[in-house]
Backbone as a printed PyTorch tensor [residue, N CA C, xyz], in Angstrom:
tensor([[[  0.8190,  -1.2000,   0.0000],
         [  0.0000,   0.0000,   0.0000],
         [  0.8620,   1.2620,   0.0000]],

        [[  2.0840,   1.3320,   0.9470],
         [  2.3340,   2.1110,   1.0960],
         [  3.3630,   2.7020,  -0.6340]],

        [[  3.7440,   1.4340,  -0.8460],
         [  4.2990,   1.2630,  -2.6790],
         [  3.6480,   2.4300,  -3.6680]],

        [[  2.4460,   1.9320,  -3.2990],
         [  0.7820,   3.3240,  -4.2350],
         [  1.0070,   4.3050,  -3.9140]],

        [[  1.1700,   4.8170,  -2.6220],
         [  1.2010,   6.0840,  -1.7750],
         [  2.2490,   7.0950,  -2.6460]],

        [[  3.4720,   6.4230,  -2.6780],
         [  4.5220,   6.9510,  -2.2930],
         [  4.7750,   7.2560,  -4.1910]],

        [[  4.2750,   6.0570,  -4.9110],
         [  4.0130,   6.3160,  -6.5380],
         [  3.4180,   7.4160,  -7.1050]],

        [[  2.2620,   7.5680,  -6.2460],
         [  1.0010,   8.6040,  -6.4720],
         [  1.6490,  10.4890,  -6.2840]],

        [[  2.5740,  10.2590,  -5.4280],
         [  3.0370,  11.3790,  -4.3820],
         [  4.0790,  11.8940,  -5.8080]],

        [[  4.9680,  10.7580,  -6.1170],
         [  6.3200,  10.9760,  -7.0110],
         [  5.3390,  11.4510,  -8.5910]],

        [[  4.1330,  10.5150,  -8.9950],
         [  3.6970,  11.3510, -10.0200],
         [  3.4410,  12.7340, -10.2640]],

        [[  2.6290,  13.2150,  -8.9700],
         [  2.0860,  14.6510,  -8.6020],
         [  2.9930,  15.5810,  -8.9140]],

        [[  4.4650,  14.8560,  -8.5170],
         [  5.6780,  15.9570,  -8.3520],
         [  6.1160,  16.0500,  -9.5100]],

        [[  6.2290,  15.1480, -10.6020],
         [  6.7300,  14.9230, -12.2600],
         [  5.5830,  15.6530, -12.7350]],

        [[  4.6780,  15.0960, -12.5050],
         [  4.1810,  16.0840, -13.7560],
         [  3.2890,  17.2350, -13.8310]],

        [[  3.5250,  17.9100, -12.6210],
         [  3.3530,  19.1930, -13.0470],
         [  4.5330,  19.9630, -13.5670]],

        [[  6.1420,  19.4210, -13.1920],
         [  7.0630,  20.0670, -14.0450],
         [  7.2770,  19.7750, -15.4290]],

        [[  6.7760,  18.5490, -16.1760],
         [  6.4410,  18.2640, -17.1290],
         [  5.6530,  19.3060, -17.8160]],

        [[  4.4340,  19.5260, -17.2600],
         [  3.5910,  19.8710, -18.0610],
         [  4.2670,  21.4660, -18.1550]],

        [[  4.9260,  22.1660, -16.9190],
         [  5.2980,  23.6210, -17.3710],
         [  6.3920,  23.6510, -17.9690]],

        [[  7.6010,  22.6240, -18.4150],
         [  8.0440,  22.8170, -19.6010],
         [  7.1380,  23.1700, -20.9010]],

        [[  6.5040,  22.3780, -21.1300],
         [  5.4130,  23.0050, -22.6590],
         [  6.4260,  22.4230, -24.0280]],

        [[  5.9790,  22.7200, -24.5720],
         [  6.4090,  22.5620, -26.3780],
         [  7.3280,  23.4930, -26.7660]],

        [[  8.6070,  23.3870, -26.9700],
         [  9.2340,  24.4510, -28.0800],
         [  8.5940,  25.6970, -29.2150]],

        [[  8.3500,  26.2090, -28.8970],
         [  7.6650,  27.3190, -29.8730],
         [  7.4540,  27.1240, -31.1540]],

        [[  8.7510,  26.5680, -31.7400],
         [  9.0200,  26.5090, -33.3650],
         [  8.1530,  25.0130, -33.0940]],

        [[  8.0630,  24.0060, -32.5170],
         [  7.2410,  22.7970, -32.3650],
         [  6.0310,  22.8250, -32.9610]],

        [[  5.3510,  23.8080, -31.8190],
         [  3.6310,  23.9500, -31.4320],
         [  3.4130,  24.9380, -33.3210]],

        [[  4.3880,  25.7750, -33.8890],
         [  3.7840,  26.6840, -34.4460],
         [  3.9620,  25.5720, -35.8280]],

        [[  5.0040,  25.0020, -35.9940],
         [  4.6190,  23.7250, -36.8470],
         [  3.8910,  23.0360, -36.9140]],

        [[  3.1840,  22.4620, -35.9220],
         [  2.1530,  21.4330, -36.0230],
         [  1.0150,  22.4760, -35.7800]],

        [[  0.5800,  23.2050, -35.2460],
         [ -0.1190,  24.2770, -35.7460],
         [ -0.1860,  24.6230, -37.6810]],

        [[  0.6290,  25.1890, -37.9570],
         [  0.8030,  25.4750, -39.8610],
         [  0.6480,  24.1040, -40.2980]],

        [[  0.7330,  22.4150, -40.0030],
         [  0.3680,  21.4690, -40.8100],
         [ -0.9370,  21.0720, -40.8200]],

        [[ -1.8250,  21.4810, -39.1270],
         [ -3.3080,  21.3440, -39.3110],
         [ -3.7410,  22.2110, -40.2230]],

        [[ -3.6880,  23.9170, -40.3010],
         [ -4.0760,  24.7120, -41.3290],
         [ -3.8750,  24.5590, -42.3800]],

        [[ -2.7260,  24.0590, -42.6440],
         [ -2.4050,  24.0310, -44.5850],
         [ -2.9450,  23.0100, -44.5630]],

        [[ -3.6520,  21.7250, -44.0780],
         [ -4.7490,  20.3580, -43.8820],
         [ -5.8840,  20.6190, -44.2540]],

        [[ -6.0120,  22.1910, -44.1570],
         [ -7.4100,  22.3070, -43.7650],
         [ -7.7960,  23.3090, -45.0070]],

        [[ -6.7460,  23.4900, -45.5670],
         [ -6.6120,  24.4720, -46.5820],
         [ -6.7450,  25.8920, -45.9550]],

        [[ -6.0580,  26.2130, -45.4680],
         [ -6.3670,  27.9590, -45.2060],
         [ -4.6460,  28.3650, -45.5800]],

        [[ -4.9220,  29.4800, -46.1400],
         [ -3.9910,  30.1160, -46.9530],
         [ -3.7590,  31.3780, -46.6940]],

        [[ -2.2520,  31.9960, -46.6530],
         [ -2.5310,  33.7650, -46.5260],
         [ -2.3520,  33.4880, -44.7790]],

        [[ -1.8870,  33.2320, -44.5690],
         [ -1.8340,  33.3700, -42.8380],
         [ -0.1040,  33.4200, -42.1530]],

        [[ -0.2800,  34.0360, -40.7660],
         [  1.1380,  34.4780, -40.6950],
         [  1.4080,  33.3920, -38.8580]],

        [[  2.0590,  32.8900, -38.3170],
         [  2.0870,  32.2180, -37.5650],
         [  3.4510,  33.0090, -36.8680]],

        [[  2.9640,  33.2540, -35.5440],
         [  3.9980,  33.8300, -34.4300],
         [  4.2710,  33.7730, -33.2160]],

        [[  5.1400,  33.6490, -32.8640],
         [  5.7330,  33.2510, -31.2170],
         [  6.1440,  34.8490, -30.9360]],

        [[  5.6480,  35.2120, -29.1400],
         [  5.7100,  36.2930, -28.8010],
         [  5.5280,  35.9860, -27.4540]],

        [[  6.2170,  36.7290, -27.0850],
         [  5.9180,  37.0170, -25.2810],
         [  4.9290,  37.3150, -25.0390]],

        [[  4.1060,  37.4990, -24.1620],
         [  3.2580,  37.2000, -23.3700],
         [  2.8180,  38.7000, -22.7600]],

        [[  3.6610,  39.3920, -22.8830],
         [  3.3130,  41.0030, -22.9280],
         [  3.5380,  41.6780, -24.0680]],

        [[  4.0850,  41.1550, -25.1440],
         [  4.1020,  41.3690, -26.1540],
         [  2.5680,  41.0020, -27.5270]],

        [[  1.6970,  40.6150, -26.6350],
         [  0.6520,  39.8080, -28.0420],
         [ -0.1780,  41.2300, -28.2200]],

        [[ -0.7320,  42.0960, -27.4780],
         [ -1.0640,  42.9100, -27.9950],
         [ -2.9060,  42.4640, -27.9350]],

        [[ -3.3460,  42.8350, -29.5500],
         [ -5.0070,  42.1800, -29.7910],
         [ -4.8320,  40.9670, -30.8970]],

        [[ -3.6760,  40.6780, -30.6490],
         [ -3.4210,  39.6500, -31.7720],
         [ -3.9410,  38.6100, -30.8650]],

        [[ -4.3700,  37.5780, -32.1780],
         [ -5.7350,  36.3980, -31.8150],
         [ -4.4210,  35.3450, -31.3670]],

        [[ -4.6800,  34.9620, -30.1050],
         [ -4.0830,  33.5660, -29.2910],
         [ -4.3690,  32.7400, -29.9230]],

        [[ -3.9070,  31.4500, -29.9820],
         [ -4.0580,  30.1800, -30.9570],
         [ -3.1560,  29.2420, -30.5310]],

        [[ -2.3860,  29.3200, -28.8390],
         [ -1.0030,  28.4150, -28.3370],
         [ -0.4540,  29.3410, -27.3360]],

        [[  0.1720,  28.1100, -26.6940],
         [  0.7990,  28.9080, -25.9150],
         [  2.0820,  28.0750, -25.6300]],

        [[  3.2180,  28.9110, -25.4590],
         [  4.4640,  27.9070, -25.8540],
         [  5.7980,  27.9980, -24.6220]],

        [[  6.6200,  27.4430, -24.7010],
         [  7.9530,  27.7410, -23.7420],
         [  7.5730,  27.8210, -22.2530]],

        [[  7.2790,  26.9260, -21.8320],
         [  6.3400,  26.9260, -20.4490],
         [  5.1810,  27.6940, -20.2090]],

        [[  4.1700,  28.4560, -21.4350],
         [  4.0040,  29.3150, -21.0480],
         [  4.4080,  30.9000, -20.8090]],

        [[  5.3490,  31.1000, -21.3790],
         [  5.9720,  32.1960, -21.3810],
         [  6.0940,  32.9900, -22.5040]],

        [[  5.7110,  32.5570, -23.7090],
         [  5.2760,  33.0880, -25.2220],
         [  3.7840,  32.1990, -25.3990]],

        [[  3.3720,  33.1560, -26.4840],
         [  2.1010,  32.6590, -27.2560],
         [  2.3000,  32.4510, -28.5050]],

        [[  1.6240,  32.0990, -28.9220],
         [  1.5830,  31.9870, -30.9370],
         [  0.4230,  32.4700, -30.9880]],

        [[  0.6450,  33.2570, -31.8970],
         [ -0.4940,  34.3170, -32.5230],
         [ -0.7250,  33.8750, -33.9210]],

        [[ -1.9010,  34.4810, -34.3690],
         [ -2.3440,  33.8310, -36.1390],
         [ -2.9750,  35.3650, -36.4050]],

        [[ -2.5650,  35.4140, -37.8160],
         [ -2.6740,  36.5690, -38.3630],
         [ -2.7140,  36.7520, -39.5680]],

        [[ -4.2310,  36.9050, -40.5760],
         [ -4.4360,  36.3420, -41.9340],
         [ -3.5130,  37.7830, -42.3330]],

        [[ -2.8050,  37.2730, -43.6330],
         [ -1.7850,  38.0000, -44.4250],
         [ -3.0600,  38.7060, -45.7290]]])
C-alpha cells in the first residue's frame, strides 16, 4: 500500500514540471501550420511572442512553459 502512496506522491511531483516545460515554440507553431495548410487555409502568418508582447493579436497556443504565445494573423 504504502508502494501506491509513495508512486502517487512521485507522479504529482513529475508532472506538473512536465507539463510547465510546454512545447518548443518553433514545435507547437509547426504542427499548428500542418493542421491549417490540412485544412486548406492560406494567406496566414504564424507567431511566437511574449506574453506582454501579443497585444489584440488572436491567441491560438501557448508555448515555452508558457511564457510566449503563438499568434495567427491572416496575411
Amino acid at each position: 500500500m504504502s508502494k501506491v502512496i509513495a508512486l502517487a506522491a512521485l507522479s504529482l511531483l513529475v508532472a506538473p514540471q512536465a507539463f510547465a516545460a510546454g512545447k518548443p515554440c518553433e514545435e507547437l507553431k509547426a504542427e499548428i501550420a500542418a493542421k491549417l495548410d490540412a485544412k486548406g487555409v492560406k494567406g496566414y502568418t504564424l507567431e511566437a511572442l511574449a506574453n506582454d508582447a501579443v497585444g489584440d493579436a488572436k491567441v491560438i497556443g501557448s508555448c515555452a512553459g508558457g511564457t510566449q504565445k503563438i499568434t495567427y494573423k491572416k496575411s
